[in-house]
C-alpha positions in Angstrom: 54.0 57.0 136.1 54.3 61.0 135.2 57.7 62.2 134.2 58.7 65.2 135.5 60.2 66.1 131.8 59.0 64.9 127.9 62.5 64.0 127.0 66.6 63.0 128.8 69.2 63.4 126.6 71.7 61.1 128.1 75.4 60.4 126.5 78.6 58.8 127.7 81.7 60.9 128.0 85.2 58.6 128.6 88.0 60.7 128.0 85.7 62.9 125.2 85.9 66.4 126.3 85.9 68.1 123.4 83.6 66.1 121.5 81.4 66.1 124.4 81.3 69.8 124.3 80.9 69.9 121.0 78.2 67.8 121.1 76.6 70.1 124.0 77.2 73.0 121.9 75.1 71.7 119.2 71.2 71.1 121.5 71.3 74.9 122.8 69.0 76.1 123.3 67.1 73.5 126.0 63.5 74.5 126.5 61.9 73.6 129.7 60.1 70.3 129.4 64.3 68.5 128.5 66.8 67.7 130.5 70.4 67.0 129.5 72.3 64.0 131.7 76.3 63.8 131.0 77.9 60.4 132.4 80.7 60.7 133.0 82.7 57.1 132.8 85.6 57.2 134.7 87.8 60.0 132.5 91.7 59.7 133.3 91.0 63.6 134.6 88.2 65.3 136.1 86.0 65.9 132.8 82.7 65.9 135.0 84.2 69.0 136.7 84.6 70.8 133.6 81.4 69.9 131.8 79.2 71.0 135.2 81.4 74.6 135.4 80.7 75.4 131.0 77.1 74.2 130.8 75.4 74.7 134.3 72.5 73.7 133.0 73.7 70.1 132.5 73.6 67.2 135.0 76.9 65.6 135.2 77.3 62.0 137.3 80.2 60.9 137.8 80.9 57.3 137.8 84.3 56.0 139.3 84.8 53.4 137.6 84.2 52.8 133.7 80.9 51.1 133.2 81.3 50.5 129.4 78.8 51.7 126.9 75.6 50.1 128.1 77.0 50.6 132.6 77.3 53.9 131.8 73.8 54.8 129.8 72.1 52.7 132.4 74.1 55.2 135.1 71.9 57.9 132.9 68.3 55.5 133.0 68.7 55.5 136.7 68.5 59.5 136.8 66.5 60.6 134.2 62.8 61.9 134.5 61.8 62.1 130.9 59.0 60.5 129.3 61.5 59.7 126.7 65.0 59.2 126.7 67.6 60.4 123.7 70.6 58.5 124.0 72.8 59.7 121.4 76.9 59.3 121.5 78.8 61.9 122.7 81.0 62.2 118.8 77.7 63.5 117.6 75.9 66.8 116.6 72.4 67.1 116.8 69.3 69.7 116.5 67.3 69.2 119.2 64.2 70.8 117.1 64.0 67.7 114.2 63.1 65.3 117.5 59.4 66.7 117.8 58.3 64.2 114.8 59.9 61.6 116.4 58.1 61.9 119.5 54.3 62.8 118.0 55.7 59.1 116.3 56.2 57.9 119.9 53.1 59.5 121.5 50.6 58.2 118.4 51.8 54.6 118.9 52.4 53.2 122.4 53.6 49.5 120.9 56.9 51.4 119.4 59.8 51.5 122.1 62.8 53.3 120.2 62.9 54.6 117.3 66.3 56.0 115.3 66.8 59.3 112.9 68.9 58.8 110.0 72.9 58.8 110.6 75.1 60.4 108.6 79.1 60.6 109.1 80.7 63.6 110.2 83.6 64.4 108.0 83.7 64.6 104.2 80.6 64.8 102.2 78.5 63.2 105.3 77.2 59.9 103.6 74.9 57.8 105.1 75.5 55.7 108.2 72.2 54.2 109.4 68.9 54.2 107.6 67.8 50.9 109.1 69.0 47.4 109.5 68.5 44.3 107.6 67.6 41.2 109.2 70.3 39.5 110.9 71.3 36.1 109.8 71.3 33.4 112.7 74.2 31.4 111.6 76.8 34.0 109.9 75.5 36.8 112.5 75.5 38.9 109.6 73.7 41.6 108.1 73.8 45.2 107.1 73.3 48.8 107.4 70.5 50.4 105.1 72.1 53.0 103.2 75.4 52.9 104.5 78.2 55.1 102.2 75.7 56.1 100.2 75.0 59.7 99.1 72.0 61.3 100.7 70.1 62.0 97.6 66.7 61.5 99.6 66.6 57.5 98.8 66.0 56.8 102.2 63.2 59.0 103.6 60.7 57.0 104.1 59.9 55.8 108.1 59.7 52.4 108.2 60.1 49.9 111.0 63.5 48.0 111.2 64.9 45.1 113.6 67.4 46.7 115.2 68.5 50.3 116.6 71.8 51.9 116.1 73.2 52.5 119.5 74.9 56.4 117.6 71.2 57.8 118.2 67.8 56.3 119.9 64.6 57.7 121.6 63.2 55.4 124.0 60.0 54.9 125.5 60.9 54.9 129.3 58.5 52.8 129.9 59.3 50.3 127.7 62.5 50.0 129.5 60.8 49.4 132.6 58.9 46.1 131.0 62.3 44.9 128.8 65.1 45.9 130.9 67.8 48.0 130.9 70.9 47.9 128.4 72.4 44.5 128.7 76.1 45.4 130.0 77.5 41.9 130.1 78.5 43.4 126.2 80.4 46.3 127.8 80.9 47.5 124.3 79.4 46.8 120.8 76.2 44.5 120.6 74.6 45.7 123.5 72.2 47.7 121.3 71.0 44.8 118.9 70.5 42.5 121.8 68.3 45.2 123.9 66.7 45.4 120.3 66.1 41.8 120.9 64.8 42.6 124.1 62.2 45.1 123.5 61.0 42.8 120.2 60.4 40.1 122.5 58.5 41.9 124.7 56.3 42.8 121.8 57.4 46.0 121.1 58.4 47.9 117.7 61.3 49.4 116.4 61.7 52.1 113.7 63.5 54.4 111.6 62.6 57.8 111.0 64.4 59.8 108.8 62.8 63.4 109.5 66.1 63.7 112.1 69.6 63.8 111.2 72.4 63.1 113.5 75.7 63.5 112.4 78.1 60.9 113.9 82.5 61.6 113.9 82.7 57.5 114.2 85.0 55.7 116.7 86.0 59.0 118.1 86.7 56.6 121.8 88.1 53.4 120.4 89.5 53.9 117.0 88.6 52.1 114.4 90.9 49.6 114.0 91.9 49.2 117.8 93.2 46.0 119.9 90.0 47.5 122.4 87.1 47.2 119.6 88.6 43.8 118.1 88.4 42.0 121.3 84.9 43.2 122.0 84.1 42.9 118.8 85.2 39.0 118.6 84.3 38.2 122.0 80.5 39.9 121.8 79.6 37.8 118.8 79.7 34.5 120.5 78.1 36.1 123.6 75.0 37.7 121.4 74.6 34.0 119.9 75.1 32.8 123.2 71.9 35.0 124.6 69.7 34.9 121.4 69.9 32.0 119.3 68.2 29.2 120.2 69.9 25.6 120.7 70.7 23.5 118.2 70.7 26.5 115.8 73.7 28.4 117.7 75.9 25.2 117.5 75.6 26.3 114.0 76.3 29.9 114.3 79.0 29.0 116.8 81.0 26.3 113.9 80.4 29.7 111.8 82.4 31.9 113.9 84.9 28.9 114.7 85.8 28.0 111.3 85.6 30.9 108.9 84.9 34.1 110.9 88.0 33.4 113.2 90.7 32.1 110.4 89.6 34.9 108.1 90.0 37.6 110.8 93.9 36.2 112.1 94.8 35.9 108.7 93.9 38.9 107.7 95.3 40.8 111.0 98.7 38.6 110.6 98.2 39.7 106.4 98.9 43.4 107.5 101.1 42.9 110.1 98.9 43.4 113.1 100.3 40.7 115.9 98.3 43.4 118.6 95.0 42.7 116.6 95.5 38.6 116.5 96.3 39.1 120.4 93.2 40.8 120.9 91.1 38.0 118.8 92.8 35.5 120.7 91.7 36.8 124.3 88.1 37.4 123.1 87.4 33.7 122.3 89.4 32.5 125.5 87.4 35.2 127.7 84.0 34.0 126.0 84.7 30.2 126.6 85.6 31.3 130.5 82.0 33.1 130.4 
């Protein structure tokens, strides 16, 4: 199918102006072949309004109810036009100009559906986030970000390919999203991007890391980081990514692993540091998993 532009930037704004603005500050200039999509998810006020009046060349949608994470970039999927899509967080800052190597990567390899730059935090002396993943275990559910903390002393600059994409920053093949799917929103938030990694894997495409773009990511700018919000996702989502990509009678195992260590571990260590709204918030994710 011809897309009416090479590459849609698409990020989520929930209650993120001035990030979001920030964030639009930081891809000026747009050349002609990119288009910018804001979704708007449901702000308390009328952010979309705002956005649309200080960057005219930006589409804003407005979505009246909040769609989550993977709703609201799929909101974004349904109206973009580019060959490829960005989706990048809104608590982010990028240069627009370090994607062209990611996208000659794209166009010289049709099998390869996302691939991600290199993260690197914010604030302080902007140590590594994301420079890959490690394979995910299929009983703890465990594994780890390449480089993360570290100090970018150029240890990581090799592209490589890497099982799962970091949901901060991704270019994606639109077409590969029309043979996968769509972002699974049954997460609403965390997970959804390793199991859409899962997804496009299956479907026998490649994932990668490049590291010849850097996006600088503020981290938990929506949530916070230690929030009664994130925790029940957070609990909640692991069962429901064993649930959708670990085969039986493997996941009874990965389930007994989340049941009898992960769980005591994380209400201990909640109750340790007296945080009753965080062992609440554990408590509903495993009852609202077993109602699934």
């Amino acid at each position: 199918m011809r897309r009416e532009y090479k590459l849609s930037v698409i990020t989520v704004n929930y209650n993120g102006l001035k990030d979001t603005c920030s964030l639009l500050d930081s891809l000026t200039p747009v050349d002609q072949s990119t288009e910018v999509i804001v979704v708007d998810n449901a702000s308390t006020s009328d952010e979309a309004s705002t956005i649309a009046s200080r960057y005219p060349w930006v589409r804003v949608i407005r979505s009246q109810k909040n769609l989550g994470f993977a709703g609201g970039n799929n909101l974004g999927i349904r109206e973009a036009n580019g060959e490829y899509l960005f989706f990048v967080n809104n608590d982010t800052e990028v240069d627009l100009s370090q994607l062209v190597p990611l996208l000659k990567r794209m166009d010289e390899n049709e099998s390869i559906a996302i691939v991600c730059p290199k993260i690197r935090f914010f604030y302080g002396d902007h140590k590594i986030q994301y420079a890959g993943y490690t394979k995910l275990s299929q009983v703890t559910l465990r594994n780890h970000a390449i480089g993360f903390g570290e100090t970018d002393s150029g240890q990581h600059e090799t592209a490589r390919p890497t099982p799962y994409v970091h949901g901060a920053a991704m270019l994606v093949r639109h077409e590969a999203i029309e043979r996968a799917g769509m972002m699974p929103e049954c997460f609403f938030l965390y997970y959804e991007e390793l199991d859409w990694s899962m997804m496009m894997r299956r479907h026998g495409f490649e994932l990668w890391y490049d590291p010849r773009c850097t996006v600088y990511h503020k981290e938990s700018q929506t949530t916070g980081s230690h929030s009664p919000l994130r925790t029940y996702y957070i609990t909640r989502n692991r069962y429901l990514f064993a649930r959708r990509n670990i085969a039986l009678p493997l996941r009874f195992l990965t389930y007994l692993y989340l049941t009898t260590v992960v769980l005591p571990r994380d209400l201990l260590s909640h109750l340790f540091h007296g945080r009753t709204d965080l062992a609440l918030a554990t408590i509903r994710g495993i009852k609202d998993f077993v109602r699934l």
